[in-house]
ZAZAFI-34104 format. One record per residue: x negated, y negated, z negated of N, C-alpha, C in turn; residue in three letters. Coordinates in pm, whole numbers, plus 50000, padded with zeros to 5 digits. Atoms other than C-alpha are relative to their C-alpha. Layout:
<nodes>
XYZXYZXYZala
...
</nodes>
This chain:
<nodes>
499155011850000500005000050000499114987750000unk
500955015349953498384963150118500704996949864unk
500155010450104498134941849824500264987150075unk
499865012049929498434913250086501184995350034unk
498355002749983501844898949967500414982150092unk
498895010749954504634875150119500284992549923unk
498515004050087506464848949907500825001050042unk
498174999749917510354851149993500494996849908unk
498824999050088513554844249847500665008350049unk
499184986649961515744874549842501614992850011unk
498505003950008519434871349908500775014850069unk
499514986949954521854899849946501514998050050unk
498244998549955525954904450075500125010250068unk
499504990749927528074923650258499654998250108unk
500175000649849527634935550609500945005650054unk
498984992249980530364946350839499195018250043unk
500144985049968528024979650957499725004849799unk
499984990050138527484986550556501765004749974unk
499205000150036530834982650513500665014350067unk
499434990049945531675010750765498875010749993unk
500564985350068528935032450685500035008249871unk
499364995850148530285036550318501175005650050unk
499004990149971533115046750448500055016650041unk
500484987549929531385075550631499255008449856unk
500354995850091529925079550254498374992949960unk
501605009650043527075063350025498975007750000unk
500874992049999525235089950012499185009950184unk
500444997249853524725099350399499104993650085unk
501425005749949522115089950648500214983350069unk
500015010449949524205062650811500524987749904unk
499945009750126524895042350474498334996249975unk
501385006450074520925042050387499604993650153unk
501235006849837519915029550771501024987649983unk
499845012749970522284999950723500134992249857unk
500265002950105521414993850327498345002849996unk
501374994950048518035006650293498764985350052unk
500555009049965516664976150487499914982749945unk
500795017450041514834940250450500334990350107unk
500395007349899515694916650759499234984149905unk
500535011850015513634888850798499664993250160unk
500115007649875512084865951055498985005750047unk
501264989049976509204878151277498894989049978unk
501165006450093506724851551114499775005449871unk
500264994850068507334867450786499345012550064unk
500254986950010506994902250949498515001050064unk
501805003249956503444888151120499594999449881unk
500585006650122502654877350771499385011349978unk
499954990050065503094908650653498615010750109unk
500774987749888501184928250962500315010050006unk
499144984949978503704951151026500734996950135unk
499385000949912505974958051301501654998650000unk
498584988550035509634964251319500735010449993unk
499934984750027510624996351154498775000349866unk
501194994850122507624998950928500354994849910unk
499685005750169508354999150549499284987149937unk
500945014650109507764969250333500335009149869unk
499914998550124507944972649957500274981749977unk
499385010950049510054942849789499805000449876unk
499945001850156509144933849435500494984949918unk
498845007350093511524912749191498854999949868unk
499874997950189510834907648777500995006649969unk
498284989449987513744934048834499455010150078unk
500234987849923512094959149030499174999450113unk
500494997749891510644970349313500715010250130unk
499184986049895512084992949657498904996250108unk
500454999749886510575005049944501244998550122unk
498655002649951513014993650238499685003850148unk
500565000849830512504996650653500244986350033unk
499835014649986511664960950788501154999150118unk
499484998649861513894950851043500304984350014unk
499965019649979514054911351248501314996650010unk
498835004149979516734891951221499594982550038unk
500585010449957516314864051441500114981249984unk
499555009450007518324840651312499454989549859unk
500035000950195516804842350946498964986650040unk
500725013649984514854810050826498375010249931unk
501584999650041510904815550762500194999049832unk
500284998950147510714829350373501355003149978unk
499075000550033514034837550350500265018550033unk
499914990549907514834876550382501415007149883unk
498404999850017518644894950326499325018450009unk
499594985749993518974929450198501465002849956unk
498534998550077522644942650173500575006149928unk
499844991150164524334949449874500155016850048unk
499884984049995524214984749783498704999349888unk
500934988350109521495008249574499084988650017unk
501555004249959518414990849740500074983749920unk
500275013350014519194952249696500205002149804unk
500025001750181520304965049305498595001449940unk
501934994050042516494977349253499694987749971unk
501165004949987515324946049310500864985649964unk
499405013050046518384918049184500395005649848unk
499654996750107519294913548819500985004449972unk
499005000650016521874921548644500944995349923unk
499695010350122522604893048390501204992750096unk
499035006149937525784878148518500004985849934unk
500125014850114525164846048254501704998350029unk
498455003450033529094853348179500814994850077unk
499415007749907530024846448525500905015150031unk
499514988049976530934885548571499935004850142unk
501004994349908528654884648862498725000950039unk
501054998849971525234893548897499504987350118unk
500325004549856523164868449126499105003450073unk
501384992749825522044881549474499654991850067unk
500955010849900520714847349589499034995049976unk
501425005750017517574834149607499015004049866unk
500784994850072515714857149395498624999450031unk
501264994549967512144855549402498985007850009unk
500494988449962510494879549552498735000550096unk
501494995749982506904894349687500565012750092unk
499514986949964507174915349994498665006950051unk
501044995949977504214937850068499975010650145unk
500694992449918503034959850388500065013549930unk
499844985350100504124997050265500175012550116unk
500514990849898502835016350592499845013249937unk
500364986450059502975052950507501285003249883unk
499394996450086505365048050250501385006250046unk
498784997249952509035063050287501174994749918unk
498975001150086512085051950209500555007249950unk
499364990150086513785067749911501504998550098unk
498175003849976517435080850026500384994349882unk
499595005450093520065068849789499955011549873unk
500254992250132519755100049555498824998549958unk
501295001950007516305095949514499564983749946unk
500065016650077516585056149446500335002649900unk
499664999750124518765063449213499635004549870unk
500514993450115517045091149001499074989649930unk
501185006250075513905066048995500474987049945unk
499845010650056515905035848890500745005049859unk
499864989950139517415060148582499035003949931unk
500954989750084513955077948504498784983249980unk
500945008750040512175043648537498575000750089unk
500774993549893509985058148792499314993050137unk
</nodes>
């Protein structure tokens, strides 16, 4: 894993393909290919010296996930969107400060170059965000 991090702000929501790959089930292959990911811009993903497709690793004061990068062309420079689900929970808090919602915007976050690494499915996130792992 490169040590040669990004700054970003994280931000997470709904997507309409998450939304219909939950349906198909959270636990299946086409829920983690449209959750499991990081978009960003392709200046971050130069930053980074990766391509699109190749894993990053996202780290929070809340966590860390390995995710698959993928461009989104519209995004602003430092700005990168994972959608809710398992992955973006790894890595947003969960202090609602009595609003009775967690915030998934502009978290700050460190994204690293995680070539080789794999993304956990969602059973596998999950065990290691339970075992601490």
């Amino acid at each position: 894993m490169s040590r040669v991090g990004v700054e970003a702000l994280l931000t997470s929501g709904r997507t309409l393909k998450q939304g219909r790959a939950m349906e198909l089930g959270k636990l299946g292959p086409e829920y983690l290919k449209e959750v499991g990911i990081c978009e960003m811009d392709k200046v971050t993903l130069e930053a980074l010296g990766i391509d699109e497709g190749d894993t990053v690793r996202v780290e929070t004061i809340h966590g860390s996930v390995v995710v698959m990068s993928k461009i989104d062309r519209r995004a602003d420079p430092g700005v990168v969107f994972i959608p809710c689900g398992p992955y973006a929970n790894a890595v947003t808090g969960s202090d609602t400060e009595a609003t009775g919602m967690p915030n998934f915007k502009g978290v700050s976050a460190q994204l690293f170059a995680a070539k080789g690494e794999n993304v956990p499915d969602v059973k596998e996130l999950l065990k290691q965000m339970v075992e601490g792992t």
